[in-house]
TIVO-2410 file (N, C-alpha, C; in nm, 3 decimals):
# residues 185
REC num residu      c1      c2      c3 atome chaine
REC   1      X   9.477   7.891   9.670     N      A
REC   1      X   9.413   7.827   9.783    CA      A
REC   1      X   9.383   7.681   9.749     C      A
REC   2      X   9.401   7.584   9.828     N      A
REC   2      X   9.384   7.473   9.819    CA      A
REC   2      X   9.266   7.402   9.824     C      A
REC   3      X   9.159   7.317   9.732     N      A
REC   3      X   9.057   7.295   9.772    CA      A
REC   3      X   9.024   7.178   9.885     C      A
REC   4      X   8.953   7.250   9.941     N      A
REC   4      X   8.933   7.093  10.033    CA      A
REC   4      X   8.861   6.997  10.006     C      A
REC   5      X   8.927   6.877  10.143     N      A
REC   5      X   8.955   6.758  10.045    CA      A
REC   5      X   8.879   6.668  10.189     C      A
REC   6      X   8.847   6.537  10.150     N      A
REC   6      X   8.871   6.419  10.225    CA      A
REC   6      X   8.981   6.313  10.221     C      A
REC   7      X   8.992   6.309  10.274     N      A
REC   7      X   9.163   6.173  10.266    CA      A
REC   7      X   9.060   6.047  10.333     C      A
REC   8      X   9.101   5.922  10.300     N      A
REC   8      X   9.075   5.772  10.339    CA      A
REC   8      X   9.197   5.697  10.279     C      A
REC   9      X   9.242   5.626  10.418     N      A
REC   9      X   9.312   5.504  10.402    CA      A
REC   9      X   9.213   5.374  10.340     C      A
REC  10      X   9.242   5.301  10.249     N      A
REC  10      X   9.178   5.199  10.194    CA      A
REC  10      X   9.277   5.114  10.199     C      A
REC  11      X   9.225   4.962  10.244     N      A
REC  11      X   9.297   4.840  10.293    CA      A
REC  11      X   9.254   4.732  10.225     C      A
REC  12      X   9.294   4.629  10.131     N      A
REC  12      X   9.292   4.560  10.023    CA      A
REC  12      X   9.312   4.428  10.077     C      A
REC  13      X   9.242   4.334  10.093     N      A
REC  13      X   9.326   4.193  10.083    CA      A
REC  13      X   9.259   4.070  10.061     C      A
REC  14      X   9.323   3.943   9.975     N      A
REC  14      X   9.254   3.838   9.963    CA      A
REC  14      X   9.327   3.736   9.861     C      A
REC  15      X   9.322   3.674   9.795     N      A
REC  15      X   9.381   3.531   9.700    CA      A
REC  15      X   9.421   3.624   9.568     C      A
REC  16      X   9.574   3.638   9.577     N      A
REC  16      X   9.606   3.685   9.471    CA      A
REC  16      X   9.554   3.623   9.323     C      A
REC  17      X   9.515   3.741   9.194     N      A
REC  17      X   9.525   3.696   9.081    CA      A
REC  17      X   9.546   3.833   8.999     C      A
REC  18      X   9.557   3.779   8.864     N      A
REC  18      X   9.550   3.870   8.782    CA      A
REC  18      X   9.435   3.970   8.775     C      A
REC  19      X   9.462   4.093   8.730     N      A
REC  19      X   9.372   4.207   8.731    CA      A
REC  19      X   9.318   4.297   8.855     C      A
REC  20      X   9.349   4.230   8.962     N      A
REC  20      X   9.292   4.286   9.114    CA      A
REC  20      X   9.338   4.450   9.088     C      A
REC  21      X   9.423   4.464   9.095     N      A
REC  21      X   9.500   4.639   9.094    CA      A
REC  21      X   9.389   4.730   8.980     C      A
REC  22      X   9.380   4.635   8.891     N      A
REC  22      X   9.302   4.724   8.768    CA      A
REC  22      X   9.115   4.773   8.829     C      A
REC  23      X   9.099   4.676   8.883     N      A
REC  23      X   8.943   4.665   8.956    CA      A
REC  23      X   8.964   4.763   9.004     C      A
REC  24      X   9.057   4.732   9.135     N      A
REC  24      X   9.060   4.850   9.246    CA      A
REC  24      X   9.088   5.017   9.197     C      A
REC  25      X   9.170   5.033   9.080     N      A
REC  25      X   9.177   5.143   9.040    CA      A
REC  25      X   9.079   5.198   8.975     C      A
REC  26      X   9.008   5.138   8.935     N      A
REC  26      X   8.884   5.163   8.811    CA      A
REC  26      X   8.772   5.160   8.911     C      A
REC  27      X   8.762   5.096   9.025     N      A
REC  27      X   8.674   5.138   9.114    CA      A
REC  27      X   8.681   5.308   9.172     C      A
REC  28      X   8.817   5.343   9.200     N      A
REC  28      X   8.858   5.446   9.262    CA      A
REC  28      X   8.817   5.560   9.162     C      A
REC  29      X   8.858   5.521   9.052     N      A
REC  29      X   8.798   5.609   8.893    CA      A
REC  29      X   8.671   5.640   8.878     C      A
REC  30      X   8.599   5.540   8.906     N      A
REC  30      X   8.458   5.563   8.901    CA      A
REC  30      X   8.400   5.669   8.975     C      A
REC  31      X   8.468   5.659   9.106     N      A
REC  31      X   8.401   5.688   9.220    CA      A
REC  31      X   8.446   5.902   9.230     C      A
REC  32      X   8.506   5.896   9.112     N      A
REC  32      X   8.627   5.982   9.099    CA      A
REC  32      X   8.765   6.059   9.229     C      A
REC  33      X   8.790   5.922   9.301     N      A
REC  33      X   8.879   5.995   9.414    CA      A
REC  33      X   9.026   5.967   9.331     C      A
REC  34      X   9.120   6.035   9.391     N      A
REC  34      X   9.271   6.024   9.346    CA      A
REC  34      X   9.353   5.945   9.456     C      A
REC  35      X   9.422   5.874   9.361     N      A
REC  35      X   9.477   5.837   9.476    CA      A
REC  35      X   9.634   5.858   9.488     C      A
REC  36      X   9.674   5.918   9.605     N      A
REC  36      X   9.776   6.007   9.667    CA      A
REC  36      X   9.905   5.935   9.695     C      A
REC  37      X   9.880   5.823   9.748     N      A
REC  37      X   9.978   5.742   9.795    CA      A
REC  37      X   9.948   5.577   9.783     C      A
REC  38      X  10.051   5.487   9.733     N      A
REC  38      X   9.958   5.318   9.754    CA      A
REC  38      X  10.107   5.252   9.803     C      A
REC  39      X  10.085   5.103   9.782     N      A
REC  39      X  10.178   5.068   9.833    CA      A
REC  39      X  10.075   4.878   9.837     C      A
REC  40      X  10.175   4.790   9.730     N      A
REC  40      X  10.072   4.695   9.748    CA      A
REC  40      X  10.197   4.584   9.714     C      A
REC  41      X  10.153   4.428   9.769     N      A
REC  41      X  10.268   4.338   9.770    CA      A
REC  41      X  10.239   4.203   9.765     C      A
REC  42      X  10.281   4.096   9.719     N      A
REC  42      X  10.207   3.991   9.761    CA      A
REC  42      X  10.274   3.893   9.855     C      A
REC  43      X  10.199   3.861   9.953     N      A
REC  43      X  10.252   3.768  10.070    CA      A
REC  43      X  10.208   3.641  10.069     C      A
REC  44      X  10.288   3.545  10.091     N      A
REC  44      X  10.260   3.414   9.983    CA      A
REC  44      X  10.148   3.402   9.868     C      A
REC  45      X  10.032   3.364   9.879     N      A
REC  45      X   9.944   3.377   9.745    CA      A
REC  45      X   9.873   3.474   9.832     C      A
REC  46      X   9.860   3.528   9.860     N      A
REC  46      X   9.733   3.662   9.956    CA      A
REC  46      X   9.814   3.797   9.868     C      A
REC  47      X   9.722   3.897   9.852     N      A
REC  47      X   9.744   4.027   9.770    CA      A
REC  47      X   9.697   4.101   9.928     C      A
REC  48      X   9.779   4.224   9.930     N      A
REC  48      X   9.761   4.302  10.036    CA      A
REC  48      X   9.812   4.488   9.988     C      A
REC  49      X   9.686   4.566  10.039     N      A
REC  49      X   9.700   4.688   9.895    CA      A
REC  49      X   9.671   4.805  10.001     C      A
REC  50      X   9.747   4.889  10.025     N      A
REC  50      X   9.770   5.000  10.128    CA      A
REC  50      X   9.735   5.114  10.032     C      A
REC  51      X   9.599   5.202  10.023     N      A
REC  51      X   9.619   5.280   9.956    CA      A
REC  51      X   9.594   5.442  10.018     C      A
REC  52      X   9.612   5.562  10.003     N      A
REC  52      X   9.588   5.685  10.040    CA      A
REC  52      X   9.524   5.747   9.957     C      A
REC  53      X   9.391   5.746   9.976     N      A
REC  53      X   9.306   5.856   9.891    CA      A
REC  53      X   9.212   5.970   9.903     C      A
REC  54      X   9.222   6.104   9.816     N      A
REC  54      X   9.124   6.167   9.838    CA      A
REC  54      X   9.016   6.208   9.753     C      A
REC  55      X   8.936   6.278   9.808     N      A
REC  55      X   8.767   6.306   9.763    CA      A
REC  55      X   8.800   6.431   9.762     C      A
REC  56      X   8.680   6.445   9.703     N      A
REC  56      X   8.563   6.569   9.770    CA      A
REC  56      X   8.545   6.568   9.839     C      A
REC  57      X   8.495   6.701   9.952     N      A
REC  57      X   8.418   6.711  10.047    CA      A
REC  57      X   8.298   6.600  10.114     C      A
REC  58      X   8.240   6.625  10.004     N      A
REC  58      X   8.095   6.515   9.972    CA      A
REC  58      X   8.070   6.348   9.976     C      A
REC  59      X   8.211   6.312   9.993     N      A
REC  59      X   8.258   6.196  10.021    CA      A
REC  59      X   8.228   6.155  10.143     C      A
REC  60      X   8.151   6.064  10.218     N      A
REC  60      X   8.139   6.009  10.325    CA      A
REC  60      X   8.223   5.859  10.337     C      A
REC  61      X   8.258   5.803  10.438     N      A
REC  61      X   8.302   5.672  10.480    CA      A
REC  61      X   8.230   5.546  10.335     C      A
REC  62      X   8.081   5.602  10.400     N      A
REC  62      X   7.977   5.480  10.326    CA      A
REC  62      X   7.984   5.461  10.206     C      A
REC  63      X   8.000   5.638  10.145     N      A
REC  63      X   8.004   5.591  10.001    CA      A
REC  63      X   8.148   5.540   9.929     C      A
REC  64      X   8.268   5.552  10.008     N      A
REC  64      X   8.368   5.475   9.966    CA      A
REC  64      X   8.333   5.317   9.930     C      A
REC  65      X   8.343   5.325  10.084     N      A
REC  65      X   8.282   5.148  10.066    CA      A
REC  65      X   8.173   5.072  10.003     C      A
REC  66      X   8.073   5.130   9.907     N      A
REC  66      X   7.947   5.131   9.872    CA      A
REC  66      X   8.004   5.084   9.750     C      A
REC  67      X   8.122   5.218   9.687     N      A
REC  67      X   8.195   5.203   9.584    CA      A
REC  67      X   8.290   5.036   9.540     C      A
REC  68      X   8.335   5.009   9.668     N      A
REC  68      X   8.388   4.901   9.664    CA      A
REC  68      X   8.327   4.764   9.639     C      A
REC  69      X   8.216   4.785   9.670     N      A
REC  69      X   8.076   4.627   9.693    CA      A
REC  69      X   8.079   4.551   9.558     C      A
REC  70      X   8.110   4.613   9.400     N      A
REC  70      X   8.138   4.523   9.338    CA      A
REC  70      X   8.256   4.427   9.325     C      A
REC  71      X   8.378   4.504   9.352     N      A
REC  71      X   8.491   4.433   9.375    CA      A
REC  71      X   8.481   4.341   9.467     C      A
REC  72      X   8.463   4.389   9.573     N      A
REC  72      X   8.423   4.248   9.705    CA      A
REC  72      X   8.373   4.093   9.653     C      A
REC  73      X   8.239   4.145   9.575     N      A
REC  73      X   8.184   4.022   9.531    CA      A
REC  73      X   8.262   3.962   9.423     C      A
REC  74      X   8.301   4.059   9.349     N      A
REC  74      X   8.381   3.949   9.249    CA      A
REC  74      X   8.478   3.898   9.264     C      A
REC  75      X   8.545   3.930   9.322     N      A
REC  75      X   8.676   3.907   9.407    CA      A
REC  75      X   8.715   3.847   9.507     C      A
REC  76      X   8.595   3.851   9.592     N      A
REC  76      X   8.623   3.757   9.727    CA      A
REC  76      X   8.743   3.849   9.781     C      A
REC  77      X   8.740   4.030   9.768     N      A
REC  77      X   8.812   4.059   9.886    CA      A
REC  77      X   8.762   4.109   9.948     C      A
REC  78      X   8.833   4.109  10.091     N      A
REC  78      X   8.845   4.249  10.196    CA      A
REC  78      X   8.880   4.376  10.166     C      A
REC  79      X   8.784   4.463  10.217     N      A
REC  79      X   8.826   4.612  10.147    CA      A
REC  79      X   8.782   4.694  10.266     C      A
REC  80      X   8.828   4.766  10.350     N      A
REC  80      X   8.818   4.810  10.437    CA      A
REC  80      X   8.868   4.983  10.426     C      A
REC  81      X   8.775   5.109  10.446     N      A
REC  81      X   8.824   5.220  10.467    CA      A
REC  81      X   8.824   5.271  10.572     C      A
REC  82      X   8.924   5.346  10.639     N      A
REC  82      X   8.928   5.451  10.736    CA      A
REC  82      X   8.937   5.592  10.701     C      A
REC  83      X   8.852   5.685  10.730     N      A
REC  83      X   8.845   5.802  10.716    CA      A
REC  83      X   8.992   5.917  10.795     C      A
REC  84      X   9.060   5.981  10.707     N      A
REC  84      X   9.199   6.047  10.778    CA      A
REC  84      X   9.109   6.225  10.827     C      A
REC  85      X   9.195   6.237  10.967     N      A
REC  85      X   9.181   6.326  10.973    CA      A
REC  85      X   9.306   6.415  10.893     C      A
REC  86      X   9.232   6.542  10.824     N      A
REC  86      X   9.328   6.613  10.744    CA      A
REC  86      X   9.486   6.664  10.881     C      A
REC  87      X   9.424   6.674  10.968     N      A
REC  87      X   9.604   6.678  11.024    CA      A
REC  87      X   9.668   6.600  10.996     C      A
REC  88      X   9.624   6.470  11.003     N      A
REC  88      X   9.729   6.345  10.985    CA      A
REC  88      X   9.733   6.269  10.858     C      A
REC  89      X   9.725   6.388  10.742     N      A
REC  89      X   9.746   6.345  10.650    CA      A
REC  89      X   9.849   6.335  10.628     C      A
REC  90      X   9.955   6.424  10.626     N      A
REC  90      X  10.112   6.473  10.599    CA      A
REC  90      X  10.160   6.413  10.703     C      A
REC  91      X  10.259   6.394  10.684     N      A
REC  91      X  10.398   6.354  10.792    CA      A
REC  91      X  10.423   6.477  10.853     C      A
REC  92      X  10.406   6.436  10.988     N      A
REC  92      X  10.451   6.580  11.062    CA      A
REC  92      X  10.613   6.650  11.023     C      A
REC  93      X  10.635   6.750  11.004     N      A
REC  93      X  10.792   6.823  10.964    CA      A
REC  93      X  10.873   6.746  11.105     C      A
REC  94      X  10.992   6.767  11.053     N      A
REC  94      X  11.085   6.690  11.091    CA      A
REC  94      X  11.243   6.712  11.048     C      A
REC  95      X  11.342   6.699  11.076     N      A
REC  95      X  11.478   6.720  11.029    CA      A
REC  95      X  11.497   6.585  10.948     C      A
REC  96      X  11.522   6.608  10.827     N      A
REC  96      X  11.480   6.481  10.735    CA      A
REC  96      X  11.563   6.382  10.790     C      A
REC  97      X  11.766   6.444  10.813     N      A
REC  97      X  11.840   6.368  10.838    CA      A
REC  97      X  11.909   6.268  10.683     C      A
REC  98      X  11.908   6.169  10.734     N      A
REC  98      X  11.948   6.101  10.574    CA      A
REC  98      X  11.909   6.014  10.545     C      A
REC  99      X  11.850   5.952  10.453     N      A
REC  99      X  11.776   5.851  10.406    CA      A
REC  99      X  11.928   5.679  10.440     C      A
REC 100      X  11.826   5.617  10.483     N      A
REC 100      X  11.955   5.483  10.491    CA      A
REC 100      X  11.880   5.368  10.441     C      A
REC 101      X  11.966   5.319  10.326     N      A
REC 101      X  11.861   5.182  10.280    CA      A
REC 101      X  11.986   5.058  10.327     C      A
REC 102      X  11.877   4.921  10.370     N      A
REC 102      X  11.973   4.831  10.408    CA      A
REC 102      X  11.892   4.673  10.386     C      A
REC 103      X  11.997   4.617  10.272     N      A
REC 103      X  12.018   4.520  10.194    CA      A
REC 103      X  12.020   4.416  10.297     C      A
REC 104      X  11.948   4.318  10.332     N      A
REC 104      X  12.010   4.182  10.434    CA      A
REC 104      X  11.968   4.023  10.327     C      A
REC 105      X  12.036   3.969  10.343     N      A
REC 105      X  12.057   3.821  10.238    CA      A
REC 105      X  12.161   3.748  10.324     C      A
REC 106      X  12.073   3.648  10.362     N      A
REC 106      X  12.132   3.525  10.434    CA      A
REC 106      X  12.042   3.439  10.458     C      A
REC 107      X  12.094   3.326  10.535     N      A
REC 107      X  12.024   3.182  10.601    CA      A
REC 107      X  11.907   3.233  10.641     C      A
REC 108      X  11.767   3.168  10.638     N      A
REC 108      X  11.616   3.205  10.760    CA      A
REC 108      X  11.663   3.176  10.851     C      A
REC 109      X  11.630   3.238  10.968     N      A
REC 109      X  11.628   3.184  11.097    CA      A
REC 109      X  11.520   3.312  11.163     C      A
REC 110      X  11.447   3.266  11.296     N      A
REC 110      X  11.394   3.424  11.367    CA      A
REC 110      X  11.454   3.464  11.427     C      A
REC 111      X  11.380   3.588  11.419     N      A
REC 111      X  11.454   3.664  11.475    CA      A
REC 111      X  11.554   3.819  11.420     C      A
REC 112      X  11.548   3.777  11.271     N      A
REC 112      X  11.627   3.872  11.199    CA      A
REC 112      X  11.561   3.993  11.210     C      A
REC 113      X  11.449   4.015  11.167     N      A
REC 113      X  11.361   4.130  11.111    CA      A
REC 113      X  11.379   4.204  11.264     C      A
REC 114      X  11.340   4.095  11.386     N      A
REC 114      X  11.325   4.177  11.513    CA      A
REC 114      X  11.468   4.261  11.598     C      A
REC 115      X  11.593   4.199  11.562     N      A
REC 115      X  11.759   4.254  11.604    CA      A
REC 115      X  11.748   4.326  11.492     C      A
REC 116      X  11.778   4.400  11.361     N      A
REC 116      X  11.739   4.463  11.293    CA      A
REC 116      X  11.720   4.620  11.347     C      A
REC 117      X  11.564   4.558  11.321     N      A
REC 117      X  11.474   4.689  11.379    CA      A
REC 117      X  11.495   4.735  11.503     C      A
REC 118      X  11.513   4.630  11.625     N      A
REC 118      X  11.557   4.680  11.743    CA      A
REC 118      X  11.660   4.780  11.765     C      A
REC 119      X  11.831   4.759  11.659     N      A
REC 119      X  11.936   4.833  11.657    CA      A
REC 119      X  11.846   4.958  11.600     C      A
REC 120      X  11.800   4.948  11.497     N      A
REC 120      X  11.779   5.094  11.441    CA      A
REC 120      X  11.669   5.173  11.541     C      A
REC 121      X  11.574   5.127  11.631     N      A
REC 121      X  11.524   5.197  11.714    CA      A
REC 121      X  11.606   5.260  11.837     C      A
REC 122      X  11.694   5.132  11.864     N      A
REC 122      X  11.774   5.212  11.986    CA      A
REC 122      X  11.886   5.306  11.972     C      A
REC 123      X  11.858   5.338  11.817     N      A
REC 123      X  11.963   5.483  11.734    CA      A
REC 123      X  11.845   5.591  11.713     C      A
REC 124      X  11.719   5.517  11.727     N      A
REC 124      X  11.629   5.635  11.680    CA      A
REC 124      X  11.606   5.698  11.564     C      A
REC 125      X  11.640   5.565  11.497     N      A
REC 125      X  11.584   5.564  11.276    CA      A
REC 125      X  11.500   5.555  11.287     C      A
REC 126      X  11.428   5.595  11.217     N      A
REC 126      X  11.266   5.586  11.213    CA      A
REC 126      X  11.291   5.480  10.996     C      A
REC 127      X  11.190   5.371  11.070     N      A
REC 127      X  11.209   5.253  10.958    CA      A
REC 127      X  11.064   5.356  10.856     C      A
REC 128      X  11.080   5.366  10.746     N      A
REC 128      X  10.938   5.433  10.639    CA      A
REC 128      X  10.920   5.363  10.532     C      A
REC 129      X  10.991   5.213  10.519     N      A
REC 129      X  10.971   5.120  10.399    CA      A
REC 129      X  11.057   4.997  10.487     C      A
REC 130      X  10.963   4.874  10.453     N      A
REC 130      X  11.062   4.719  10.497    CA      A
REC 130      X  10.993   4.630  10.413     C      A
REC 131      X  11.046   4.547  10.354     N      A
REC 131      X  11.000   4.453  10.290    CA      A
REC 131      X  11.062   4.322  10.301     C      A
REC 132      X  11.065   4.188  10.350     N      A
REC 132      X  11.121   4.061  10.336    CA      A
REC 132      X  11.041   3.968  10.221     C      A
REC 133      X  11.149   3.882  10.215     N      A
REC 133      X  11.093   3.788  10.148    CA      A
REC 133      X  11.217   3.633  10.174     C      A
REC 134      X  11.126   3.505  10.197     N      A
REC 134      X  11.204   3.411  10.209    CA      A
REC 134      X  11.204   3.352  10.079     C      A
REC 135      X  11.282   3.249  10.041     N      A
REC 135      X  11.284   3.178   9.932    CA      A
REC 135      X  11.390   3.073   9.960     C      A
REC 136      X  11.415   2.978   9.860     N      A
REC 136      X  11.465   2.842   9.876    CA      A
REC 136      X  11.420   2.727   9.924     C      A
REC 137      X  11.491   2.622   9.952     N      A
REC 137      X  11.379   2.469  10.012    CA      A
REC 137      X  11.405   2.527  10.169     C      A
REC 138      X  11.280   2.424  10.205     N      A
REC 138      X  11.280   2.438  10.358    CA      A
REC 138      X  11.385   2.355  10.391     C      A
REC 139      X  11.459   2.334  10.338     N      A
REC 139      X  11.607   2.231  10.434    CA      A
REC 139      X  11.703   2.352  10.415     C      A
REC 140      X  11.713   2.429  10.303     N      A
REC 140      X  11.825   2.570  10.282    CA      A
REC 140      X  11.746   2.726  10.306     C      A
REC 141      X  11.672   2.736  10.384     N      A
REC 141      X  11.591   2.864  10.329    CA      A
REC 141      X  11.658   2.980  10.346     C      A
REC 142      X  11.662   3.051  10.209     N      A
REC 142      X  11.797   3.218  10.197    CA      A
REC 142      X  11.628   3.340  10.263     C      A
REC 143      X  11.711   3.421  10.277     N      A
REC 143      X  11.601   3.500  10.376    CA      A
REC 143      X  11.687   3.649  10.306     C      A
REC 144      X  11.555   3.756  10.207     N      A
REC 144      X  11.606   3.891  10.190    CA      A
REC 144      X  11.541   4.016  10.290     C      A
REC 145      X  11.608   4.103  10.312     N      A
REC 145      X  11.513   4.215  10.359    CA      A
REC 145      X  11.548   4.299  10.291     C      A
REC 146      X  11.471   4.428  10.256     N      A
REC 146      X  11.520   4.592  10.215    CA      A
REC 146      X  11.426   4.671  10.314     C      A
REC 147      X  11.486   4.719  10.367     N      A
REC 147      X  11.433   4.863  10.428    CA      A
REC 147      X  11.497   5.014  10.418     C      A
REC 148      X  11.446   5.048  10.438     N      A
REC 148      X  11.467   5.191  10.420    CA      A
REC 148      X  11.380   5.282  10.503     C      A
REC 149      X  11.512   5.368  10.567     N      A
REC 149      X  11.494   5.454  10.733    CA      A
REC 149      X  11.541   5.597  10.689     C      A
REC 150      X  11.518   5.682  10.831     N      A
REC 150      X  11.542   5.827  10.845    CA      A
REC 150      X  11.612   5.795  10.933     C      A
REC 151      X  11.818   5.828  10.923     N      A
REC 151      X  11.845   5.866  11.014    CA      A
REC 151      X  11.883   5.985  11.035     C      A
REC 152      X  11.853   6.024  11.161     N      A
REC 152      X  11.894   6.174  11.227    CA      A
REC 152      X  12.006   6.212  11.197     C      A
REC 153      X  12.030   6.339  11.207     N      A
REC 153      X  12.172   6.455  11.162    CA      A
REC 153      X  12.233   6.376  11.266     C      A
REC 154      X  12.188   6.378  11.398     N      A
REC 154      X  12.301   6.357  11.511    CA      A
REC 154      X  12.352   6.235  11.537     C      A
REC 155      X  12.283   6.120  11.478     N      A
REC 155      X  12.318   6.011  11.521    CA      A
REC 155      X  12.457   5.964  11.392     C      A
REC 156      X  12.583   5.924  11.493     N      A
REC 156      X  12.715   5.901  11.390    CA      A
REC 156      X  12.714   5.773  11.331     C      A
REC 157      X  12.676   5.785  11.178     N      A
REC 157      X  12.629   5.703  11.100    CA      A
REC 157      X  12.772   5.595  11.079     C      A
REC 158      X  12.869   5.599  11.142     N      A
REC 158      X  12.993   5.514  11.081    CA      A
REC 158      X  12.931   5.380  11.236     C      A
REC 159      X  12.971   5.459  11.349     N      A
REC 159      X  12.929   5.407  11.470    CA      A
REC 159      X  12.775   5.261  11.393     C      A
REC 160      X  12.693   5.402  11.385     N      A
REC 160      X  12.581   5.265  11.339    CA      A
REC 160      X  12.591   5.173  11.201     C      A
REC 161      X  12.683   5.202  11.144     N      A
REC 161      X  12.767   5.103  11.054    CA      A
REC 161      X  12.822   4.997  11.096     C      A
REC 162      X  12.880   5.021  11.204     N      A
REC 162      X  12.949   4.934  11.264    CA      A
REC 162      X  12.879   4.853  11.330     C      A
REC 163      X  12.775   4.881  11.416     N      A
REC 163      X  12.706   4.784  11.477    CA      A
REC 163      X  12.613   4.680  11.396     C      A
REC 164      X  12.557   4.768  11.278     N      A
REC 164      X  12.519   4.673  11.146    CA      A
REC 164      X  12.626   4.555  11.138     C      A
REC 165      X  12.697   4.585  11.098     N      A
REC 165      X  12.840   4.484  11.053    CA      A
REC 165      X  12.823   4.406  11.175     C      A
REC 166      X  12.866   4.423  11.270     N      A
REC 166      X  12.890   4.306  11.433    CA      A
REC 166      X  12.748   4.239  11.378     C      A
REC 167      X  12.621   4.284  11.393     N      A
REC 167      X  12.509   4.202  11.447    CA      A
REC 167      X  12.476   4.127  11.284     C      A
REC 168      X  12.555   4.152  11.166     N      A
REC 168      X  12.576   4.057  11.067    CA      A
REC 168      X  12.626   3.979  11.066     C      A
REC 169      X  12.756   3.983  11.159     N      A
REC 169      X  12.783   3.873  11.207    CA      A
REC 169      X  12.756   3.734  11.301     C      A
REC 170      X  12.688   3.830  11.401     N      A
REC 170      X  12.644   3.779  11.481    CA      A
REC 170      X  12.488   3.676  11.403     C      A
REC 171      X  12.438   3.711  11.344     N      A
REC 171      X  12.344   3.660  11.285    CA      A
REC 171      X  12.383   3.587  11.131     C      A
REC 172      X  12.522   3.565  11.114     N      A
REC 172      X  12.547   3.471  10.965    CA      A
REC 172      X  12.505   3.518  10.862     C      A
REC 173      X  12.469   3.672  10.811     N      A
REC 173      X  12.372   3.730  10.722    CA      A
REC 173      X  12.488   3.792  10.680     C      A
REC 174      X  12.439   3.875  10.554     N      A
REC 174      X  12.547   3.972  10.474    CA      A
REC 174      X  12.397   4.092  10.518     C      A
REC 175      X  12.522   4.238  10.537     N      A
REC 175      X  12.402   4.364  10.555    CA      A
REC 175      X  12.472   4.442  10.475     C      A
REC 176      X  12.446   4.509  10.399     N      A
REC 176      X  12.490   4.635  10.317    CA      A
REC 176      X  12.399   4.762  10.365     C      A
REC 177      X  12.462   4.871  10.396     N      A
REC 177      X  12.426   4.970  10.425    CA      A
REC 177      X  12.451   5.088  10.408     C      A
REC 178      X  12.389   5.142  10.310     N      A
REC 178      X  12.350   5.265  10.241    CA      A
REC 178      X  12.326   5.410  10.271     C      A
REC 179      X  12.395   5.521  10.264     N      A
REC 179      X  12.330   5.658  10.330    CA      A
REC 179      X  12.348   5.755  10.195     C      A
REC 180      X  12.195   5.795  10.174     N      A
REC 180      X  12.186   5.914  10.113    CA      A
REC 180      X  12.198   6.039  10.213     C      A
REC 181      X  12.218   6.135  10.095     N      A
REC 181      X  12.150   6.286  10.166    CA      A
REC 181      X  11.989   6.302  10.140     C      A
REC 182      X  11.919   6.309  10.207     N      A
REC 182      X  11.747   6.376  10.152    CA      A
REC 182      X  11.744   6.449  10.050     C      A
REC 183      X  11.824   6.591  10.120     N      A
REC 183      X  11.799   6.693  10.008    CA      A
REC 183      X  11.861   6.665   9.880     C      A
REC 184      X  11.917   6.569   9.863     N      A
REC 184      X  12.002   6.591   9.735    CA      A
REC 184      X  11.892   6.451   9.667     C      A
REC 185      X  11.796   6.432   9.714     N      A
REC 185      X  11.748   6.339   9.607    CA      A
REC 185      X  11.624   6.438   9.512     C      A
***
């Protein structure tokens, strides 16, 4: 039998430096919650820290955040929790389908991230990781993305290959695009 639990999303952000991750974990240590899931990145000098954690029962909202009040001050961050309801802890079941990761490297311009995501919604991928990053001078700026999606059994992955390819073109970018099986990872 499983013991029960509290889950909280915890939300991280402020002037990147060294050691922030160690605080925040050693806060979480203290406090003794685990943490389940994270996910943290830095966006120009700003640190931004997605984490999934659970308690005890005995765990309220307040005392998360109570937990956090030294980091805040020393740190000068934002630390924000939301309490999960245990339904929506898990990803609802689903036909996994196949994992698709996709490589983009080319010129900045806008607009990329949004034709992108648009094709893969109007196939009905569901996007579960994206990450960009620009780099170079502002007279050349190279522009990367990685994401990584669920596509469905039914949707014909050569077809949405293909439209990758056209709208790489159409946009001056290189796209590489990737299909696992789920189960076989």
């Amino acid at each position: 039998m499983d013991t029960p639990k509290n889950y909280f999303l915890v939300f991280v952000l402020g002037t990147d430096e060294v050691g922030i991750v160690k605080d925040i974990t050693r806060a979480l240590y203290e406090m003794g919650a685990n943490i389940n899931d994270s996910s943290h990145t830095i966006i120009g000098n700003q640190f931004a820290m997605l984490l999934l954690i659970s308690t005890t029962p005995a765990f309220t909202l307040e005392k998360i955040n109570t937990g956090f009040d030294e980091i805040r001050e020393k740190r000068k961050l934002t630390v924000h929790a939301h309490k999960v309801k245990n339904d929506d802890m898990r990803r609802k079941p689903s036909d996994p389908g196949q994992l698709c990761v996709i490589h983009l490297y080319g010129a900045d311009k806008p607009g990329i991230v949004y034709q992108v995501t648009n094709l893969l919604a109007t196939n009905n991928v569901n996007i579960t990781d994206l990450s960009t990053r620009r780099f170079g001078s502002e007279s050349n700026p190279i522009y990367i993305m990685y994401l990584e999606a669920e596509v469905p059994n039914e949707i014909d992955t050569k077809k949405l290959g293909d439209e990758l390819s056209k709208l790489a073109s159409n946009l001056g970018v290189e796209i590489k695009y990737e299909l696992e099986e789920v189960a076989s990872l």
